[in-house]
GUDO-988992 format. One line per field, with one value per residue (C-alpha): residue in one letter; x negated, y, z negated. Coordinates in steps of 0.5 Angstrom, whole numbers. Layout:
# residues N
type <- (a | ...)
c1 <- (X | ...)
c2 <- (Y | ...)
c3 <- (Z | ...)
# end
This chain:
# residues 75
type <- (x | x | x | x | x | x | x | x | x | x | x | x | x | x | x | x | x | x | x | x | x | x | x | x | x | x | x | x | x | x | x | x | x | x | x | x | x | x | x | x | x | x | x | x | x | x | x | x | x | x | x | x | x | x | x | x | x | x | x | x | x | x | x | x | x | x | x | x | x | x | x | x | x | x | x)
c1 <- (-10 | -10 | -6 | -12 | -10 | -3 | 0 | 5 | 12 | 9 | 10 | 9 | 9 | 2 | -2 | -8 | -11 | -18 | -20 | -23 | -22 | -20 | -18 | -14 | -11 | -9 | -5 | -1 | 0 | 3 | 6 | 2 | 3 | 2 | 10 | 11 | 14 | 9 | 11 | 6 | 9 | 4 | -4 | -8 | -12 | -18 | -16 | -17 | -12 | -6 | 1 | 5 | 12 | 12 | 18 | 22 | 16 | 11 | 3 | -3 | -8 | -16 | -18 | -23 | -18 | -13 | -18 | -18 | -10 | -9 | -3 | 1 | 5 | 11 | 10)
c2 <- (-10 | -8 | -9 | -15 | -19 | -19 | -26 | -27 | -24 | -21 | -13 | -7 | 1 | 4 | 8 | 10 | 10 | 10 | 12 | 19 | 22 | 20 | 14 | 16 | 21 | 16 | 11 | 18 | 18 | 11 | 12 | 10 | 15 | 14 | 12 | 8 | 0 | -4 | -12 | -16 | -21 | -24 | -26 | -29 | -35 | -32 | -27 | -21 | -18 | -16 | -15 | -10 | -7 | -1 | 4 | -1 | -2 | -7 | -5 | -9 | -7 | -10 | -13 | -7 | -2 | -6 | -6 | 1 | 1 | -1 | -2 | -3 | -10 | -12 | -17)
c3 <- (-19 | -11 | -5 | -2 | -8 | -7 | -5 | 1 | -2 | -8 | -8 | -13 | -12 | -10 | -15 | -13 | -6 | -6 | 1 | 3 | 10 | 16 | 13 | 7 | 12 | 17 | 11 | 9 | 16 | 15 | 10 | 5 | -2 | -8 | -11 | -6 | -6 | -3 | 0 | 3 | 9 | 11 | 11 | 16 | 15 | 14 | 9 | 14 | 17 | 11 | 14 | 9 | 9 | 7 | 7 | 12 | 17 | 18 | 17 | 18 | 14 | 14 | 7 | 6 | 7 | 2 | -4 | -3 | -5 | -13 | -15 | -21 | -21 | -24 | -29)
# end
């Protein structure tokens, strides 16, 4: 599952990040590491942008960056 199929609410703990370069250098900055528990607070009407707590901090991700992020959910 990835990070733009989770509902408001919903988390789970990062296992892949399927960016590459400055994007990929830019969600480590962030972050965003392969380990860490992911919570999705919010998502605009539209479905774009994504708003995440990630290590005690809030982020807002575009949809296409989260798709990139997969998850593995709690059942």
């Amino acid at each position: 599952m990835n990070l733009a199929m989770l509902k408001p609410g919903q988390s789970g703990r990062i296992s892949h990040i399927g960016a590459l370069g400055p994007l990929k250098r830019r969600l480590m900055d962030m972050g965003v590491l392969v380990g860490e528990e992911v919570k999705v607070e919010k998502v605009a009407p539209l479905g774009d942008p994504i708003e995440i707590t990630v290590k005690s901090y809030n982020l807002s991700l575009r949809k296409r960056e989260a798709e990139g992020i997969l998850l593995e959910v709690p059942k």
